[in-house]
N, C-alpha and C positions, 0 to 999 in steps of 0.2 A: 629407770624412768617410771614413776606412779602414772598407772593409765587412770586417764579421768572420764566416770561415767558424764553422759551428757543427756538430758531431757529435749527433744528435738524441739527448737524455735522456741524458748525458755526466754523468759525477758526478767533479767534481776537488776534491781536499783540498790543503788547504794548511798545511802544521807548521812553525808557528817559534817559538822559546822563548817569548817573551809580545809583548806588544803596549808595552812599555815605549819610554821614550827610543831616540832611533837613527832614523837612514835607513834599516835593514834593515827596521825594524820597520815603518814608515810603508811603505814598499813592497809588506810582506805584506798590512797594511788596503785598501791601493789598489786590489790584484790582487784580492782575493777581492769587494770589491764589483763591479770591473769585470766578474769572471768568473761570476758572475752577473746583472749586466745585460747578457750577453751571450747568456745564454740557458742557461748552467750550470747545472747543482744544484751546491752550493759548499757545501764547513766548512769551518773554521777551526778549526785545531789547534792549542793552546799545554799549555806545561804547567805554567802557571800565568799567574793575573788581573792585568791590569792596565790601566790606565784612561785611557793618555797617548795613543793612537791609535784611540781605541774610538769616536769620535766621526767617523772617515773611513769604517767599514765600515757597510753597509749593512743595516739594524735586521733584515732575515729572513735574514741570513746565518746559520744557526747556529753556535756556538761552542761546542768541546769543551776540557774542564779536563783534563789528564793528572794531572797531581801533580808536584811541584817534584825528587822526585829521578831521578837518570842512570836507576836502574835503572827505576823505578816507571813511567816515563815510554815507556820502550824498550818494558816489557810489554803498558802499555794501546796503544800504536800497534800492538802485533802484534794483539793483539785487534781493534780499529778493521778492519786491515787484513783481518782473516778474516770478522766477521760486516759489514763492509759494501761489501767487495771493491770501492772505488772504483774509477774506469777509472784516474785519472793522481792521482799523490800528489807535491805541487810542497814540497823542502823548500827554508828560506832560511835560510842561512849555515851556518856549517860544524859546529858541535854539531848543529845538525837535519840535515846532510847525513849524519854518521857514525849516530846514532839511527833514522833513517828505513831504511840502508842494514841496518844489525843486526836491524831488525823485519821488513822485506819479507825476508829470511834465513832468521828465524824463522818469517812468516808461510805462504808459500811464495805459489800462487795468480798470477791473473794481471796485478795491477795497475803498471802504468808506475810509473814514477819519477823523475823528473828532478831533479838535487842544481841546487844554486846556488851560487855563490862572490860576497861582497860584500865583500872585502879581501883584501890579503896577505898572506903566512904571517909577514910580517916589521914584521908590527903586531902590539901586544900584543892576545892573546885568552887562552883557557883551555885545557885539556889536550886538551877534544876538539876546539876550534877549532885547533888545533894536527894533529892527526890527523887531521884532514879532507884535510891536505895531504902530512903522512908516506904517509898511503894512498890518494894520490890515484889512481895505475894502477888500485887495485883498485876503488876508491867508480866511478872512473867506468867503467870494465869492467863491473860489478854493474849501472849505470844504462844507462838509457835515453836521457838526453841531460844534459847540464851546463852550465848557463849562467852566464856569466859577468859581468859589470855591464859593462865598457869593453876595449877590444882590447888594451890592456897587460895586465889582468888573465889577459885568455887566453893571449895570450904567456905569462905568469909562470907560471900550472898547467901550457902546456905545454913549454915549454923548460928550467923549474927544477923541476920534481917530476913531467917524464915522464907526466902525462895524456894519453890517447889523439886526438889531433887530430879523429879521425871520432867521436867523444861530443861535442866541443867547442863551443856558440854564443856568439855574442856578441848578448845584450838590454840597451840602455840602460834605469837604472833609469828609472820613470814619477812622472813631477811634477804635481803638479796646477796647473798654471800657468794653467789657467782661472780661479782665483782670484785670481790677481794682481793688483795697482793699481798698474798701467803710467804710469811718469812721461812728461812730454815731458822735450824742452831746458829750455824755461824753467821748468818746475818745480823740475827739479836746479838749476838754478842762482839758485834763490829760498829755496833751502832751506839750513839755520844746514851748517857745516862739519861733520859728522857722518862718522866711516865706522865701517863696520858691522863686524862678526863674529860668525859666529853657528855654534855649534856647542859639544859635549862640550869642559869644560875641565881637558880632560888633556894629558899632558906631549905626544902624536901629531902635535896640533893647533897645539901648539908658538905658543899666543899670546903667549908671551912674548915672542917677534919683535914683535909689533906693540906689547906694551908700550913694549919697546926704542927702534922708530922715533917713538914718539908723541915726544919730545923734538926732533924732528928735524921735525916738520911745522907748518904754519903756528902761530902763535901761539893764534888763535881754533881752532883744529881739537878735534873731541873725539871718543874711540874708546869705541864701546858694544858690547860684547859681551854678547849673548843665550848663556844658558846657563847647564850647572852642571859642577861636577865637582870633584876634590881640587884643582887647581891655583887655587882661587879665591882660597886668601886666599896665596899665592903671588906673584899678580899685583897682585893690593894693595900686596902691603909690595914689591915691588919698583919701582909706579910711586911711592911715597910715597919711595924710595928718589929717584928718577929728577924729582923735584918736582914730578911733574904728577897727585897722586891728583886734583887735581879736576879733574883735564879726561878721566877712564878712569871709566866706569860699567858694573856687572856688575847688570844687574836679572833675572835667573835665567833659568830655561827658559819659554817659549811652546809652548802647543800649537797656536794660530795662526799661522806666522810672518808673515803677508803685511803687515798693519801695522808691523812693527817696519822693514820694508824700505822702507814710504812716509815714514820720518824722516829717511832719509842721502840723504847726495849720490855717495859710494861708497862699496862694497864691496870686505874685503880677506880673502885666504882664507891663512894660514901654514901649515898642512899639511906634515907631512914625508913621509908618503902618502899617497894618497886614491885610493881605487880606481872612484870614480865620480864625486861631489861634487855631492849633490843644492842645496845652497845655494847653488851657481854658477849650476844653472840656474834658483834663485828671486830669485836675484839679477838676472840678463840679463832675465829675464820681469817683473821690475817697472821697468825699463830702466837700471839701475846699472851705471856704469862697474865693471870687474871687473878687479882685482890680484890674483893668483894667482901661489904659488910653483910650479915647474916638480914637481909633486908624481903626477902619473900622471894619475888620469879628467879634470882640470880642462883641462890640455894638450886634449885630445880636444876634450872643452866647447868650447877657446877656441879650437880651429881652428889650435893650433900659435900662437897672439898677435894672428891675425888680428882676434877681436872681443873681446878683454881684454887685457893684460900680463901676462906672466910674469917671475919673477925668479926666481934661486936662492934655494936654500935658505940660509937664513945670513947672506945680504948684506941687513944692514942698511938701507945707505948706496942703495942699488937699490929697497927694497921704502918707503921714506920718499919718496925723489925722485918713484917711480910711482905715490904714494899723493897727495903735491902735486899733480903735473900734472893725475890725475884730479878731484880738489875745484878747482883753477884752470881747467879746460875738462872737463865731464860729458862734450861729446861730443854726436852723435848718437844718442839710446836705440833707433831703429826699427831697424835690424841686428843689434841684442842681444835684443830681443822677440821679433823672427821666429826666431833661432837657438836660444831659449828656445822654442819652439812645437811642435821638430821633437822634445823628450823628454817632449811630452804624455799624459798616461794612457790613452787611444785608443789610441797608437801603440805602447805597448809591450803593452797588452790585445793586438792583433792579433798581433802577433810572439810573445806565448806562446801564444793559440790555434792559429795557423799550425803551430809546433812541435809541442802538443801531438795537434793532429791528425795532422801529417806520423808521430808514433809510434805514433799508435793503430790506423795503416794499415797500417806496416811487417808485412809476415810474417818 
């Protein structure tokens, strides 16, 4: 068990757009229950409701409503910030890095700040997910500390958009892999030919790769992808194209996902980036073989191939053959659970406590 220092009667906020779909989002539920069973006083800041992660945060955490637009939202945070002078205000992803940065501006006072970065600049987002990184020298000059989800990530803020190395940390995001249901050997290999994908289905994610390879894997094999997104009836008409609509199943989004992961025998992640890849480590933590394109945070996850595969981007013919071998031999699961263990909700609770104290100390 990671002992967690605690700052006595500390009050930290946390602001991210809503509590919607996403691993950003899932990340902000996690912290604000952890940072409160940690000894916190904790809010929760969105600016606007929603009901897809509300189920991980912690029932006395309280939750503040901004209101859904840029400006509305920028205003009540400067308010928040003056009548309750938090010690440390943690924003996650890069609209709430730029908003956050504009209010404590406006607010003045003495409260900490530390921005977050959960992607690339060179994945689609919105104007101010965009401007999180045009102005990244100055967001992170203005802050207090910047964390980043995987060490490419931090590479990328700081060699391609000039952010300050001494603002810079690296926190992997926090999985709740305590809920896992960890296969052995012989359950992978008792289990129908399944391989899994789970995540947004937008063009990023790039499933259409694994539409592509389903032609190319064993006969019995059949690819389920959890999830939603424009590309759904996309990947339809293209396996229906490809002959094999009945072996490709799209049954939507989970807000569970741990069950969907005790049905395959492995997991395939196509990603053209990924700047952390929380479903790799839900994947290893239920003991599933893992195929992964060389996409950024997954590399990390997988130790460079040492406890998954990696292929390129693109190559079909690679990402089919590595999807085979894993449904023909799962493998060992105990090296992929333990290496699933090390991005548990504990361990990244103490790395932003540690931080956040390391700044509430600085003179």
């Amino acid at each position: 068990m990671v002992k967690l220092m605690v700052i006595q009667s500390k009050h930290v906020a946390i602001y991210v757009p809503a509590l919607n779909r996403g691993g950003a989002e899932r990340v902000a539920a996690l912290l604000a229950s952890g940072f409160f069973k940690a000894g916190w006083r904790t809010t929760l800041l969105v600016d606007f409701e929603a009901s897809e992660n509300r189920a991980l945060i912690d029932a006395r955490v309280p939750i503040r409503v901004f209101g859904s637009s840029h400006a509305g939202s920028v205003l009540a945070l400067t308010g928040f910030l003056r009548s309750q002078k938090p010690d440390v205000v943690l924003a996650i992803g890069g609209a709430a890095n730029v908003k956050l940065s504009v209010a404590r501006l406006f607010a003045g006072g003495q409260s900490r700040i530390v921005l977050s970065y959960h992607g690339r600049s060179d994945v689609g987002r919105g104007r101010l997910g965009h401007m999180s990184y045009s102005f990244a020298p100055w967001l992170a000059r203005r802050a207090n500390a910047v964390v980043c989800v995987s060490d490419g990530l931090l590479d990328h803020l700081r060699d391609d958009w000039k952010a300050p190395q001494g603002k810079l940390a690296r926190i992997y995001n926090p999985v709740s892999v305590e809920h896992a249901i960890p296969a052995s050997h012989s359950d992978l290999t008792q289990r129908p030919p399944v391989v899994l994908g789970v995540g947004r289905l937008n063009p990023e994610k790039d499933f259409a790769s694994l539409v592509e390879a389903l032609p190319r894997l064993h006969a019995d094999a059949r690819l389920v992808i959890f999830g939603e997104g424009p590309e759904r009836d996309n990947l339809l008409a293209r396996a229906k194209q490809l002959g094999v609509a009945d072996r490709l199943e799209l049954p939507g989004y989970r807000d569970d996902p741990w069950p969907c992961y005790a049905q395959a025998r492995c997991f395939a992640l196509t990603s053209r980036r990924e700047a952390f890849g929380n479903v790799v480590v839900e994947a290893l933590a239920s003991g599933l073989p893992v195929v992964s394109t060389r996409s950024g945070g997954p590399d990390e996850i997988l130790e460079r191939g040492r406890i998954g595969t990696l292929v390129d981007n693109g190559d079909i013919d690679a990402l089919a053959l590595a999807i085979n071998q894993a449904l023909a031999d799962p493998g060992d699961p105990a090296p992929r659970i333990a290496r699933a263990r090390m991005f548990d909700t504990q361990t990244a609770i103490s790395s932003y406590l540690d931080l956040f104290n390391t700044i509430l100390t600085r003179r």
